[in-house]
Every structure is written in C-alpha cells, then in structure tokens.
MOPAC internal coordinates of N, CA, C and O (Angstrom, degrees):
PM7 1SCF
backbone

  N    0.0000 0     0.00 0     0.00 0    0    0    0
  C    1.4511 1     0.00 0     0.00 0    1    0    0
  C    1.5254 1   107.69 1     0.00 0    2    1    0
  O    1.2310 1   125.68 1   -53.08 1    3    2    1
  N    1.5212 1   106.70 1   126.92 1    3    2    1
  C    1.7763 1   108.45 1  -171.05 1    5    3    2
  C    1.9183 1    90.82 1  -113.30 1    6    5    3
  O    1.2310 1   121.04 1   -56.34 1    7    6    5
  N    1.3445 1   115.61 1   123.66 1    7    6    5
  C    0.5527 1   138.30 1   141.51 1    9    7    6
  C    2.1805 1   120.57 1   -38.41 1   10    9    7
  O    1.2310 1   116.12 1   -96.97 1   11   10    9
  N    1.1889 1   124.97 1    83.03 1   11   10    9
  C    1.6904 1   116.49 1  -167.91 1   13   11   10
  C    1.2833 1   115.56 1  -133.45 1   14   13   11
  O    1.2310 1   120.02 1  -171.32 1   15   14   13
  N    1.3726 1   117.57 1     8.68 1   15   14   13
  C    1.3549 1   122.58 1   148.35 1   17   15   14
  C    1.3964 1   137.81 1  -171.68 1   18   17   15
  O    1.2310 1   118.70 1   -44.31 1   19   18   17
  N    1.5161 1   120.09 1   135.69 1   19   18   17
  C    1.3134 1   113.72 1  -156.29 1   21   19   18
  C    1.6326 1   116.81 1  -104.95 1   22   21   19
  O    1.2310 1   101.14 1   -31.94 1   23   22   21
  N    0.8960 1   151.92 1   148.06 1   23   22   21
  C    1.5416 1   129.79 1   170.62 1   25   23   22
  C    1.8277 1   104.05 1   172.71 1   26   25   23
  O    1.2310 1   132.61 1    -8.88 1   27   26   25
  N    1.4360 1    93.24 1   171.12 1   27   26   25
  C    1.7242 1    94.18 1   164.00 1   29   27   26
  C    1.4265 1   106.13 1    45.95 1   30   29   27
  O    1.2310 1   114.44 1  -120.07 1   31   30   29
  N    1.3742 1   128.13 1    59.93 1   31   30   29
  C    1.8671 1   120.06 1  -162.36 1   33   31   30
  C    2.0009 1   118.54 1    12.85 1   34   33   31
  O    1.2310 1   121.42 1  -139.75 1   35   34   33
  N    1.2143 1   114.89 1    40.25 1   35   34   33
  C    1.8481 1   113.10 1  -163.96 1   37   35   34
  C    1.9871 1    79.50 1  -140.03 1   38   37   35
  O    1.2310 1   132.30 1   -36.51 1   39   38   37
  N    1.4797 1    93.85 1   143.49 1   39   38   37
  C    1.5620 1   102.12 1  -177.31 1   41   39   38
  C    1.7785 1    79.23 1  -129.64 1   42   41   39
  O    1.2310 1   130.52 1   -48.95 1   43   42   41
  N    1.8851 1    97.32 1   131.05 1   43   42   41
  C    1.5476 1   107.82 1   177.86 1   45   43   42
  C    1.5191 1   109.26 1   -87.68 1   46   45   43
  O    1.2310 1   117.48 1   -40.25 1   47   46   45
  N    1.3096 1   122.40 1   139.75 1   47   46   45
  C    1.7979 1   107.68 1   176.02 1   49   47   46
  C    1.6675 1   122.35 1  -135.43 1   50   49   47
  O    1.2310 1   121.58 1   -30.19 1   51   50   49
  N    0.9214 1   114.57 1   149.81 1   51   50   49
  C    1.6522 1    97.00 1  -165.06 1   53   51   50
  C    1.7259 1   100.76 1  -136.39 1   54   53   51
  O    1.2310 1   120.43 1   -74.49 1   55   54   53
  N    1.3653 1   116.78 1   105.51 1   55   54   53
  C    1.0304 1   133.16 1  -163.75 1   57   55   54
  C    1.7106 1   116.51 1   -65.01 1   58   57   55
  O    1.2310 1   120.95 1   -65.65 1   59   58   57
  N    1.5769 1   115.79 1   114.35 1   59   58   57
  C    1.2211 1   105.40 1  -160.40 1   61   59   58
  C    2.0404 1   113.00 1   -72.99 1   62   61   59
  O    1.2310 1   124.31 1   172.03 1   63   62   61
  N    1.0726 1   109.32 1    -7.97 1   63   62   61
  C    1.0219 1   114.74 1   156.69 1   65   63   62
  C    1.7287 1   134.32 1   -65.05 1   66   65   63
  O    1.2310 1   122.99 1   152.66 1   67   66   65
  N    1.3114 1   111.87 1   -27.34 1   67   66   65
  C    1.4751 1   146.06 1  -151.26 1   69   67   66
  C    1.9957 1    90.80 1   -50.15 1   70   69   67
  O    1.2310 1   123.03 1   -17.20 1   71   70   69
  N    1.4531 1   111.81 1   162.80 1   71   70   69
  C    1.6459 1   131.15 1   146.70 1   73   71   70
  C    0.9211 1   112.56 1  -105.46 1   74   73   71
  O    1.2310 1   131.50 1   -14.52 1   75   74   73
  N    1.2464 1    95.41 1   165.48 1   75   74   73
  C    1.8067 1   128.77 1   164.37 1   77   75   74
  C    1.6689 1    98.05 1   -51.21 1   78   77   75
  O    1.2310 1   129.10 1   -35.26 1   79   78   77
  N    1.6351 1   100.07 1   144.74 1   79   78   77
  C    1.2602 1   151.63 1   -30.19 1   81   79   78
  C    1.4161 1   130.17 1   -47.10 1   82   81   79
  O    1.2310 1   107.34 1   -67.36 1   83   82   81
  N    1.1213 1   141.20 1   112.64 1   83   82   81
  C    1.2632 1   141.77 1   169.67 1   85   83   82
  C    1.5123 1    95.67 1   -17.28 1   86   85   83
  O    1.2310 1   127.80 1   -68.33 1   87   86   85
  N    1.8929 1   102.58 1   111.67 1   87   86   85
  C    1.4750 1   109.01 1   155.63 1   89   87   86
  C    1.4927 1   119.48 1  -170.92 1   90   89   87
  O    1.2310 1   116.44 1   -17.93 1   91   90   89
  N    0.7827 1   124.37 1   162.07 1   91   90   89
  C    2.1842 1   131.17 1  -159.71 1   93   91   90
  C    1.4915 1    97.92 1  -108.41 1   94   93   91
  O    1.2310 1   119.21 1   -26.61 1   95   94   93
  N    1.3265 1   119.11 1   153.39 1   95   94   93
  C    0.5949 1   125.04 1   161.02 1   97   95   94
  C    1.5165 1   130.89 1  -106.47 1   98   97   95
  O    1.2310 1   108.70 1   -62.01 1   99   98   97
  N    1.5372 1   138.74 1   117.99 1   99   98   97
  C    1.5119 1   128.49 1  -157.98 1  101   99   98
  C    1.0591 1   114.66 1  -104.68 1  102  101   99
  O    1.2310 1   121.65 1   -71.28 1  103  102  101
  N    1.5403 1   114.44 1   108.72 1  103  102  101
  C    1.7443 1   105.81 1   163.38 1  105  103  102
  C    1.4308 1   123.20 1  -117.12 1  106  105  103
  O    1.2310 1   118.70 1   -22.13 1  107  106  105
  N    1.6165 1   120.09 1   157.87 1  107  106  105
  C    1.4387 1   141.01 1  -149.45 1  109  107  106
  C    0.9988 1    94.77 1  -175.06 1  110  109  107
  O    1.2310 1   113.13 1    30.75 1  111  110  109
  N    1.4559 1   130.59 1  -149.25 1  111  110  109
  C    1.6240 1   124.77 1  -157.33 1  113  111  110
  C    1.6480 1   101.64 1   -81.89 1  114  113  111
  O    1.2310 1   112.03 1  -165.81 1  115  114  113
  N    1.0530 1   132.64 1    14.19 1  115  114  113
  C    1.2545 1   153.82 1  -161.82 1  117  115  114
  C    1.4233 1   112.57 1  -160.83 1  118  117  115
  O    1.2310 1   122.32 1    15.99 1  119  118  117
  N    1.7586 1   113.17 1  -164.01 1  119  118  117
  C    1.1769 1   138.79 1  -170.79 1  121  119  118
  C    1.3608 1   110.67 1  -148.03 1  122  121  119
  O    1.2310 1   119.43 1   -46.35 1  123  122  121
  N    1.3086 1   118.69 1   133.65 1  123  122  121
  C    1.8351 1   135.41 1   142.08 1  125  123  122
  C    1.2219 1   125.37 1  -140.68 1  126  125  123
  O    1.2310 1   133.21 1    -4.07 1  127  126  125
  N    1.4374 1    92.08 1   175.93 1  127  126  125
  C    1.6530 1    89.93 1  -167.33 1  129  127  126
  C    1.8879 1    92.78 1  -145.25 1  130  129  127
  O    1.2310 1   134.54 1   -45.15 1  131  130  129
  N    1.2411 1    89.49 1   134.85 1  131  130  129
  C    1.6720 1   110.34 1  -153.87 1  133  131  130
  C    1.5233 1    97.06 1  -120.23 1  134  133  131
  O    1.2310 1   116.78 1   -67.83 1  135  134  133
  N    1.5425 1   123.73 1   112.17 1  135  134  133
  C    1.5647 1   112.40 1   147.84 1  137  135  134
  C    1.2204 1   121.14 1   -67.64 1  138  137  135
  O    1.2310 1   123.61 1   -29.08 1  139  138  137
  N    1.3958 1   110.68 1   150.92 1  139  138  137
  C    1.4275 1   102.15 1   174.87 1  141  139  138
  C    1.5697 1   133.49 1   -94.48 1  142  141  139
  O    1.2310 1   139.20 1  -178.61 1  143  142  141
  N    1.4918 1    80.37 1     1.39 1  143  142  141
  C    2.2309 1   104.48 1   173.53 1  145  143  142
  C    0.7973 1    95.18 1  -139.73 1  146  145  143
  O    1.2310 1   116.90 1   -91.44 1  147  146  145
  N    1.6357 1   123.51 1    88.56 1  147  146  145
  C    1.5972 1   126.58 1   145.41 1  149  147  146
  C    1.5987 1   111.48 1   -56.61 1  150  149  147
  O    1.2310 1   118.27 1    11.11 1  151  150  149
  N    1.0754 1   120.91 1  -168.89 1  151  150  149
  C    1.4299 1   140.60 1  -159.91 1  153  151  150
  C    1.7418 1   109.28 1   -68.01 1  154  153  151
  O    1.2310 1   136.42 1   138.75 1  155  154  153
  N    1.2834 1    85.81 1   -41.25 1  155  154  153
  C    1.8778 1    99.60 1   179.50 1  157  155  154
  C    1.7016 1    99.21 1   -97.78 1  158  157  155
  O    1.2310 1   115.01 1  -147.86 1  159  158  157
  N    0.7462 1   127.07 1    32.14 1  159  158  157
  C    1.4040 1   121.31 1   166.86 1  161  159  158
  C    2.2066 1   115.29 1    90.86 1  162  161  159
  O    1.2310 1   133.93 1   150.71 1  163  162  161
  N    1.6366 1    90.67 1   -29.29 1  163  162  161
  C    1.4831 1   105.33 1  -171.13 1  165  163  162
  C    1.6967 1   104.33 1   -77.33 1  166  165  163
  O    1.2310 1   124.44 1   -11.47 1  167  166  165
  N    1.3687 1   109.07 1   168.53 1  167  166  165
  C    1.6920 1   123.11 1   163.96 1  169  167  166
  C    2.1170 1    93.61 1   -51.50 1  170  169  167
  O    1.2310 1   133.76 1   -41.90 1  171  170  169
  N    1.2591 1    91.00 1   138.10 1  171  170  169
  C    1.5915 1   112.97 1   169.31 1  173  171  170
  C    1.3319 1    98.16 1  -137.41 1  174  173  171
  O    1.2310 1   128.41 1   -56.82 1  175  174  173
  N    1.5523 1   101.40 1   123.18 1  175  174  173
  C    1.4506 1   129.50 1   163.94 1  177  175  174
  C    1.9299 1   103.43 1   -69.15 1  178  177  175
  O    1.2310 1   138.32 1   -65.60 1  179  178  177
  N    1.7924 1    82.10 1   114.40 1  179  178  177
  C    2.0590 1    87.30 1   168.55 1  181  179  178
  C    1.5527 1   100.21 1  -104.23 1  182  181  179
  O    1.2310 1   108.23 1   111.07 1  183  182  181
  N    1.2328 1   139.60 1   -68.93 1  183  182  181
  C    1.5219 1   117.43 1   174.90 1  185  183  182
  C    1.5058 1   105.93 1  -144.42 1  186  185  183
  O    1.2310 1   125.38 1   -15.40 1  187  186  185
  N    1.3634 1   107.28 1   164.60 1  187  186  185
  C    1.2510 1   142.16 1  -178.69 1  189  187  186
  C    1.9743 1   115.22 1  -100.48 1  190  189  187
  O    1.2310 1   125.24 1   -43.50 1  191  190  189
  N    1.2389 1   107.53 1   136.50 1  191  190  189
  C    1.5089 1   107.55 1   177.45 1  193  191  190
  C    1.8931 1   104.65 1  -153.19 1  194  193  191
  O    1.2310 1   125.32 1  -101.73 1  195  194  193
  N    1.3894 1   107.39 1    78.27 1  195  194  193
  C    1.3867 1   110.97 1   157.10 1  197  195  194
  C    1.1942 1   101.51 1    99.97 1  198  197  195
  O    1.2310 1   105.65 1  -175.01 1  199  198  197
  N    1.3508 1   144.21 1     4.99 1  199  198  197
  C    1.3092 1   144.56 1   119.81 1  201  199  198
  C    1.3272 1   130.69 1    -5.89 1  202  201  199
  O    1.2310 1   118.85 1   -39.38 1  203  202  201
  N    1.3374 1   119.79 1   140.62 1  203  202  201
  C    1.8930 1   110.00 1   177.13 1  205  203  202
  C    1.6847 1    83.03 1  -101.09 1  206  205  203
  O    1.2310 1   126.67 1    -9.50 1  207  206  205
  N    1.5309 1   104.77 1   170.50 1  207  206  205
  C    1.8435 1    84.30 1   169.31 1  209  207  206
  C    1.3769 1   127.40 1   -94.33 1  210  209  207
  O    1.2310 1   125.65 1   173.02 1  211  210  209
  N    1.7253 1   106.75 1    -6.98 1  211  210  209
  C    1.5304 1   104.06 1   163.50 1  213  211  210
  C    1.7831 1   114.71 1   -58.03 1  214  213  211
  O    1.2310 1   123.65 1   173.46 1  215  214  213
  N    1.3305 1   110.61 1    -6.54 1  215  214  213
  C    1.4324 1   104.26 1  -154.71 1  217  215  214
  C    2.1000 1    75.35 1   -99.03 1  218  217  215
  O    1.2310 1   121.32 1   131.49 1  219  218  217
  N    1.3052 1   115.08 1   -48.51 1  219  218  217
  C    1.3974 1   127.85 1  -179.61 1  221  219  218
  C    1.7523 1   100.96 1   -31.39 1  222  221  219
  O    1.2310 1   126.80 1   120.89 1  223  222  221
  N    1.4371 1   104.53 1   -59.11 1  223  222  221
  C    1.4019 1   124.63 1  -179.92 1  225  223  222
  C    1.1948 1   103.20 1   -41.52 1  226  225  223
  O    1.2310 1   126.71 1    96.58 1  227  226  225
  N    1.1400 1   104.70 1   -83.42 1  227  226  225
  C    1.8317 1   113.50 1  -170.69 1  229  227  226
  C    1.5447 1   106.72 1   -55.77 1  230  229  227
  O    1.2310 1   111.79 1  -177.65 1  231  230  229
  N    1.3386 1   133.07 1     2.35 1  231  230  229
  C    1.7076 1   115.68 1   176.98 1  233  231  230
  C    2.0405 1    79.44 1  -110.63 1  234  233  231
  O    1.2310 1   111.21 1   162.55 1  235  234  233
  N    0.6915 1   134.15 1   -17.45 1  235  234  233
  C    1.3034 1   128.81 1  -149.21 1  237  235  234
  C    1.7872 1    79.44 1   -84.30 1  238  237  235
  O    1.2310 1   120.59 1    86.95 1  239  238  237
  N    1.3897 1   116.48 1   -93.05 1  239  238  237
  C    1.5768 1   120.56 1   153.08 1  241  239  238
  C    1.5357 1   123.21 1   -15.25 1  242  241  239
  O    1.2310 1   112.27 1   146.00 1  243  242  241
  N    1.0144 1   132.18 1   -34.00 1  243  242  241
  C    1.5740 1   129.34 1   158.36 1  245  243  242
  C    1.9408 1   100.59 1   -64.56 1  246  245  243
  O    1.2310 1   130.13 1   123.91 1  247  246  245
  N    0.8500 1    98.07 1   -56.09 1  247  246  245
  C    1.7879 1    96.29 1  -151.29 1  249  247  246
  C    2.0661 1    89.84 1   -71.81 1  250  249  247
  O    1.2310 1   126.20 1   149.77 1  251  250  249
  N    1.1415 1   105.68 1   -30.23 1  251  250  249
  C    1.8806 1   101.25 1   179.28 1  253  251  250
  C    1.2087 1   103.50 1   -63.43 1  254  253  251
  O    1.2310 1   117.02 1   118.34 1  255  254  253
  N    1.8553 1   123.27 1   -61.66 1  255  254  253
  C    1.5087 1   115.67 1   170.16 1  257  255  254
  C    1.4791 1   124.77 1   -33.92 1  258  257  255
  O    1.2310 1   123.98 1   116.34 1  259  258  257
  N    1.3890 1   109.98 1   -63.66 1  259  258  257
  C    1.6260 1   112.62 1   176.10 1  261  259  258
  C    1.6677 1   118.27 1   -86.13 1  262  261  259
  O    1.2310 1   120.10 1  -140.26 1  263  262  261
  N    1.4778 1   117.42 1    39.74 1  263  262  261
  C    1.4692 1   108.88 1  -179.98 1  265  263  262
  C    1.4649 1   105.23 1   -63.56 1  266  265  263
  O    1.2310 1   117.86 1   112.67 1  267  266  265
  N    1.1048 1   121.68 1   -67.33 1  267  266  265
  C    1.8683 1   125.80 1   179.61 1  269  267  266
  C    1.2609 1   112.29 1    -8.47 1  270  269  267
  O    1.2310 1   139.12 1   115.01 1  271  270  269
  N    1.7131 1    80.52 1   -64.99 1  271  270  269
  C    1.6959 1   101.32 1  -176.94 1  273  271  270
  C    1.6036 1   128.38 1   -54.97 1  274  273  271
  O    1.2310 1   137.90 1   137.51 1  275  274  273
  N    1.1971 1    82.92 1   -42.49 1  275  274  273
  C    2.0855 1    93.21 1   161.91 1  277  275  274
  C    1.2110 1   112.56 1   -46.82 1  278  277  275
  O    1.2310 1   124.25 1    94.23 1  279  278  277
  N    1.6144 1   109.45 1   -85.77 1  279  278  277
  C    1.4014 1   131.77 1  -178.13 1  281  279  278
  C    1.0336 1   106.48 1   -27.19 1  282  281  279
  O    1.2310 1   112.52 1   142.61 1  283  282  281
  N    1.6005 1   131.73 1   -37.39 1  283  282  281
  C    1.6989 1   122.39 1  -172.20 1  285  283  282
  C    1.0838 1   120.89 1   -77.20 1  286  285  283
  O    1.2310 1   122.24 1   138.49 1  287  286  285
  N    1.6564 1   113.32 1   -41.51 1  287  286  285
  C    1.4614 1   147.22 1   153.85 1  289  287  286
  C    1.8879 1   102.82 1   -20.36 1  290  289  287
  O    1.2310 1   132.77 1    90.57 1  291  290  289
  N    1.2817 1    92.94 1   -89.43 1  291  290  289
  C    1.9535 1   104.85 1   170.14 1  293  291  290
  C    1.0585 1   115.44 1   -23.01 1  294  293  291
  O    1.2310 1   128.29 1   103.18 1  295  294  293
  N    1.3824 1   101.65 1   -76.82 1  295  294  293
  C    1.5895 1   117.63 1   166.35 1  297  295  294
  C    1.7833 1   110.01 1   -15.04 1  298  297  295
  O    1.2310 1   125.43 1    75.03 1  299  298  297
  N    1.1399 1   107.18 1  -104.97 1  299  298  297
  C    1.6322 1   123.35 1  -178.45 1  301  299  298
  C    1.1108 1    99.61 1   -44.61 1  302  301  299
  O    1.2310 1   103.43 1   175.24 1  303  302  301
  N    1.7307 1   148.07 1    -4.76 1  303  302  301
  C    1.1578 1   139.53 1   168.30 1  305  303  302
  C    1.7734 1   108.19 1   -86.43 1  306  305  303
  O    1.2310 1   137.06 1   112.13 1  307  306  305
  N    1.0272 1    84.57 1   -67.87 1  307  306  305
  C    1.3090 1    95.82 1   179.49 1  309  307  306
  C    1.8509 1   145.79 1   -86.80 1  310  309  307
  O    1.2310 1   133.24 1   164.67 1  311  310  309
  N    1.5670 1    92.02 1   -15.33 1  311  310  309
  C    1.2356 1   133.17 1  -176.54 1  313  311  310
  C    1.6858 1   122.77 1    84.98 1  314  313  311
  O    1.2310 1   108.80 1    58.74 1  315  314  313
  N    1.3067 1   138.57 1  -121.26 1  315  314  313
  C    1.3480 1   143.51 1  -137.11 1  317  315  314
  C    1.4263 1    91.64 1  -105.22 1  318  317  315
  O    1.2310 1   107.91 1   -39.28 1  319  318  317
  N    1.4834 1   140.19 1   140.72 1  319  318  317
  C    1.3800 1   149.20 1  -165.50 1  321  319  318
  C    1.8044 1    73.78 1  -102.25 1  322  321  319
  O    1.2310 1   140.67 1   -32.42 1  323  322  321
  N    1.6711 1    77.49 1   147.58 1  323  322  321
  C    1.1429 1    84.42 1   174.07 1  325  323  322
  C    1.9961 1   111.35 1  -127.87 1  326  325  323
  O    1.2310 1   120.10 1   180.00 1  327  326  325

C-alpha cells in the first residue's frame, strides 16, 4: 500500500498489489474507491463504506484535480494501463 496523496483531511492509496482498472483507494472517516477512467473519461465512484457524502465530495474532487497525477502514480506502480 503506497501512500500518493494527501489533502482535504483524506490520504489517497494505491495498493501495490492492486488490478485493473486503474483506481485509489480513499480514506477519511471512512473509505472509497475511485477509478480514475470512468466511462466518460472522468474519476467514477465504485463504492463507498462509512463516508458522509460531503466527505464523498471532497475525495471525489481531490482525485478529479489530481487525475494525471494518479494515472502516473498507477502507471509506475503498476505499469502500462491497459
């Protein structure tokens, strides 16, 4: 588990073990788990566990600001999106 981004009280993590689809996992007083290429190209929310949804909001909005930054992250973790 890599620790790759911090912000908004929510630490992003991307499990070096992890599969396909490229996605982080977000925790804060809770948990989600965010692709970072939903269907339209944007972060798609796959589930929620104990989250308020302002808190949903703010990881949802963290991970859209830093998508690049993800994707590169994955990338060098895991290698070539497929």
């Amino acid at each position: 588990m890599v620790t790759v981004w911090r912000a908004y009280g929510l630490r992003v993590v991307i499990f070096i073990d992890d599969h396909q689809p490229a996605h982080v996992h977000v925790f804060g007083d809770g948990q989600a788990k965010i692709n970072l290429l939903g269907a339209d190209g944007d972060p798609e929310l796959v589930w929620v566990d104990g989250m308020a949804r302002s808190e949903v909001r703010r990881a949802m909005r963290l991970v859209s600001e830093q998508q690049a930054a993800l994707l590169a992250r994955w990338e060098k973790i895991h290698g070539r999106l497929d």
